[in-house]
C-alpha positions in Angstrom: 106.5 126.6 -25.5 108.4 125.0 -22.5 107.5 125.7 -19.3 111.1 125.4 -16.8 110.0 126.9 -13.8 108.2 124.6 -11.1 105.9 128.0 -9.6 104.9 128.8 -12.8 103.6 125.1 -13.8 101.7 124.9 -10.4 99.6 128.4 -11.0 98.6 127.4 -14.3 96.9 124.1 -13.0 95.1 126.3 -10.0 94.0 128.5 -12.5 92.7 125.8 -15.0 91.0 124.1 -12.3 89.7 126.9 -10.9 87.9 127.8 -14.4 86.8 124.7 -14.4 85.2 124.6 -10.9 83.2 127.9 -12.5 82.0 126.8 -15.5 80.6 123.3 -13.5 78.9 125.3 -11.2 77.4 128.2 -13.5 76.0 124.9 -15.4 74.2 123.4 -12.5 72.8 126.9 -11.5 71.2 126.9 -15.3 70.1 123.3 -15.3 68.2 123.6 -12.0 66.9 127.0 -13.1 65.6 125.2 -17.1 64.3 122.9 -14.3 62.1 125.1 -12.4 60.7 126.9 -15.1 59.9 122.9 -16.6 58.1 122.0 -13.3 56.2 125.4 -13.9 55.5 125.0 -17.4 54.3 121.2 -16.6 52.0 122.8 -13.8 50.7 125.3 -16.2 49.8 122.5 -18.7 48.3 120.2 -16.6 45.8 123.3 -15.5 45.0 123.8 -18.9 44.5 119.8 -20.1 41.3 119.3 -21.1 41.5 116.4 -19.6 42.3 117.8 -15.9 39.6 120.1 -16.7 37.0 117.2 -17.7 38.2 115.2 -13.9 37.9 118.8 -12.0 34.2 119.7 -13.8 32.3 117.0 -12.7 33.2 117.9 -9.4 32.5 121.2 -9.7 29.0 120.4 -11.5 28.2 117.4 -8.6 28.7 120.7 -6.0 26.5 122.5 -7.8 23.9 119.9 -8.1 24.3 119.0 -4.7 23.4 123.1 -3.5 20.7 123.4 -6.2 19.1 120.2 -4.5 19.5 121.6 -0.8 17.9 125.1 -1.9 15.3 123.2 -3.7 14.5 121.0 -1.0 14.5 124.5 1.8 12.4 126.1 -0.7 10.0 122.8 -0.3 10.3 123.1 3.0 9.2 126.5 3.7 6.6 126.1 0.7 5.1 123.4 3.4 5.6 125.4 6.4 3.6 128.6 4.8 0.5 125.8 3.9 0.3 124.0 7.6 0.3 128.0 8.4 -2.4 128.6 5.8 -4.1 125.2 7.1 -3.8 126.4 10.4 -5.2 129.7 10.0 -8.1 128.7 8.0 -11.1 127.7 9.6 -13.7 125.2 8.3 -17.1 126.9 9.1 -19.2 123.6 7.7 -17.8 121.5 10.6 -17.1 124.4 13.1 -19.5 124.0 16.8 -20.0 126.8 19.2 -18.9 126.5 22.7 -21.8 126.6 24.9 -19.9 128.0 27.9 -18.0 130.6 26.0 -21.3 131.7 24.3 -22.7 132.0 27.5 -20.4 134.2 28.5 -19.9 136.2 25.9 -24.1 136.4 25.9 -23.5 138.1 29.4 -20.8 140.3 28.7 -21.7 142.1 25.3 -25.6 142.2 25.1 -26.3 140.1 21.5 -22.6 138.6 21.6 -23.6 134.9 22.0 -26.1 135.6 19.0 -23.1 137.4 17.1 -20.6 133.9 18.4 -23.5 131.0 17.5 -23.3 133.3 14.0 -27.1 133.1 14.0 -27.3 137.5 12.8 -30.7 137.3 12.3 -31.5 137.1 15.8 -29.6 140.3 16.3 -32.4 142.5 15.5 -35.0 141.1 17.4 -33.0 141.2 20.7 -31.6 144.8 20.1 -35.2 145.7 18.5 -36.3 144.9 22.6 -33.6 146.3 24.0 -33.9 149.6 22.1 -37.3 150.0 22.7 -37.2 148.8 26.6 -34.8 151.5 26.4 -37.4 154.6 25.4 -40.4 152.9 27.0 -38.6 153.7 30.0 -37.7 157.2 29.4 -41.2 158.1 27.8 -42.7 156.6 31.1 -40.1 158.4 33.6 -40.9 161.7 31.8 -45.2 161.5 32.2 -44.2 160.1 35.3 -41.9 163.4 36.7 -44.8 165.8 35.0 -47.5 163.9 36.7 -45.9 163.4 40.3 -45.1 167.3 39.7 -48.9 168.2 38.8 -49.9 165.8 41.5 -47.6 167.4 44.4 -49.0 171.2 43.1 -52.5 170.1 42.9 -51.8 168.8 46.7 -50.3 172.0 48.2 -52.3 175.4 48.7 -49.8 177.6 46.5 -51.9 179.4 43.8 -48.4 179.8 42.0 -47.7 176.3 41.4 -50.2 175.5 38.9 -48.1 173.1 36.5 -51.3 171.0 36.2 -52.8 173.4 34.1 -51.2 172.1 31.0 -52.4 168.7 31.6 -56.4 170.5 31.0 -58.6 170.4 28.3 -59.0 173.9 26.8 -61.8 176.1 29.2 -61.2 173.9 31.8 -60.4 174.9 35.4 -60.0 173.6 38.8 -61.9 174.7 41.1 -63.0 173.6 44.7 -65.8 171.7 43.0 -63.9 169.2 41.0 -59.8 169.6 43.0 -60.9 166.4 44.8 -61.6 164.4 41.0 -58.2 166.1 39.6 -56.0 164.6 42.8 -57.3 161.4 42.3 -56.7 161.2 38.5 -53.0 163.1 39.0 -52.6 160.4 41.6 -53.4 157.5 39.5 -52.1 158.5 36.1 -48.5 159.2 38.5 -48.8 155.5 39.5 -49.6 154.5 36.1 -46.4 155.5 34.4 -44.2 154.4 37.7 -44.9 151.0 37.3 -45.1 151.4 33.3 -40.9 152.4 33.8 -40.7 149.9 36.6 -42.4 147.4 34.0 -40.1 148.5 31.1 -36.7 147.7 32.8 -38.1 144.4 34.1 -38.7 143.3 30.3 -35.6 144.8 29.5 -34.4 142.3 32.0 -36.2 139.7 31.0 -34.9 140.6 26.9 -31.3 140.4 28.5 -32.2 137.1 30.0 -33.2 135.4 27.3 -30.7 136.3 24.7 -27.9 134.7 27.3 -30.1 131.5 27.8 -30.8 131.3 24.0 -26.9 131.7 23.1 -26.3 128.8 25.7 -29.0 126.4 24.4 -28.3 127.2 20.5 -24.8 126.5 21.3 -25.6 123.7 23.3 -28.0 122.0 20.4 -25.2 122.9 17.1 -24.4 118.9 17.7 -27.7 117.9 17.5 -28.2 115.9 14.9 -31.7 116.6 12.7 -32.5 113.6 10.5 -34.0 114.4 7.1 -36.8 111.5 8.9 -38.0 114.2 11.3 -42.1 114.2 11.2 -44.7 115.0 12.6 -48.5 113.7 11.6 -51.7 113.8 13.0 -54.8 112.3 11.7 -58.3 111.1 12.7 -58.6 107.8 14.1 -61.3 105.6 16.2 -60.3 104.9 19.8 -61.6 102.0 21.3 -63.1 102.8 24.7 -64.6 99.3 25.5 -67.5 101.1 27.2 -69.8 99.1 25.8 -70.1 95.8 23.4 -71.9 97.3 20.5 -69.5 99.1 17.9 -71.0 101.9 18.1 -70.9 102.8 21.3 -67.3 101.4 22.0 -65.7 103.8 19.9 -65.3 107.0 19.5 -63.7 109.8 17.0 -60.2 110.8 17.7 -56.7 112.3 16.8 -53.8 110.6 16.4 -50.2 112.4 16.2 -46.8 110.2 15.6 -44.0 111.7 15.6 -41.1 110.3 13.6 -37.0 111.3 14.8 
């Protein structure tokens, strides 16, 4: 076929070059597309190489190790915070000494507490043994003591109807203006008696209170003393030379002889 017209020639060409133009660029879209999906594909691959995997493990186990030896290590830590607690708290009684001021005190505040401090128990019941029966020596003697003074102030007045020394008589007994002045006298004394019996109680009472606070402070005061196992005490009869005179016989004479050994 021959082509005569000029136009007609010049269209085609466009055309063919425009096709052209098409197909080039439809083929680069595809190439860079196959492209992509490679680089994706290679990504993918590279995740699942077992050698990628063997580089990124040891890592991974290294972090693990690395935690595992930090928990270990706060786990020792707190393991040796609970004993220096434990150490703390506990208390060696073997090498444990009382203080002698606190005992003291203690003796003085809470009747028995220095003994109960020292831990010496058995001393307890001697001291509250006194104190107990300070305690009902003194209301045994206030009572005889309120009956008597009573008796005594009836026996005094000249009221027939206070007669509470009547119960104080033998059976058949009365008073009568032959023997009033012998009942006074012994109302009188036996009233005095029992007032200075109370008055004596709480003075040993006292005196019980007393000691336990001065024997708290010196038990305290003597837990450093140190007792050798050499401690000793001997006596034995022995000639002491008086130099009286120059026969032997004479110039001594029988006595004892005590060493002590500390």
């Amino acid at each position: 076929m021959i082509i005569t017209n000029s136009n007609t020639y010049r269209h085609i060409c466009l055309s063919a070059l425009l096709l052209f133009s098409l197909y080039s660029n439809s083929v680069k879209a595809q190439t860079e597309q196959s492209d992509s999906i490679v680089a994706v594909l290679d990504s993918m691959y590279n995740a699942m190489n077992p050698d990628s995997i063997a580089a990124v493990m040891p890592v991974q186990d290294s972090a693990k190790v690395v935690k595992g030896t930090i928990q270990q290590k706060v786990s020792k830590a707190d393991m040796s915070t609970d004993t220096l607690k434990t150490t703390k708290t506990r208390r060696d009684w073997s090498t444990w000494r009382p203080d002698a001021k606190r005992a003291m005190w203690l003796a003085l505040v809470i009747p028995g507490g220095g003994q109960i401090y020292n831990r010496k128990y058995w001393k307890l019941p001697i001291f509250y043994g006194g104190f107990i029966g300070c305690i009902y020596a003194m209301s045994w003697n206030s009572m005889m003591y309120k009956d008597y003074q009573q008796a005594y102030l009836d026996i005094m007045d000249d009221d027939p109807n206070t007669a509470s020394y009547n119960k104080f008589l033998h059976l058949g007994r009365q008073i009568d203006d032959s023997n009033i002045a012998r009942y006074q006298q012994i109302f009188k004394s036996r009233k005095d008696k029992y007032r200075r019996w109370r008055d004596l109680s709480f003075f040993v009472m006292v005196g019980i209170y007393a000691l336990s606070v001065i024997d708290a402070y010196v038990d305290a005061e003597l837990s450093d003393f140190d007792i050798s196992k050499d401690l000793s005490m001997k006596i034995r009869p022995t000639f002491i030379n008086t130099g009286v005179s120059r026969n032997p016989l004479y110039a001594t004479s029988l006595g004892v002889n005590c060493s002590l050994n500390f």
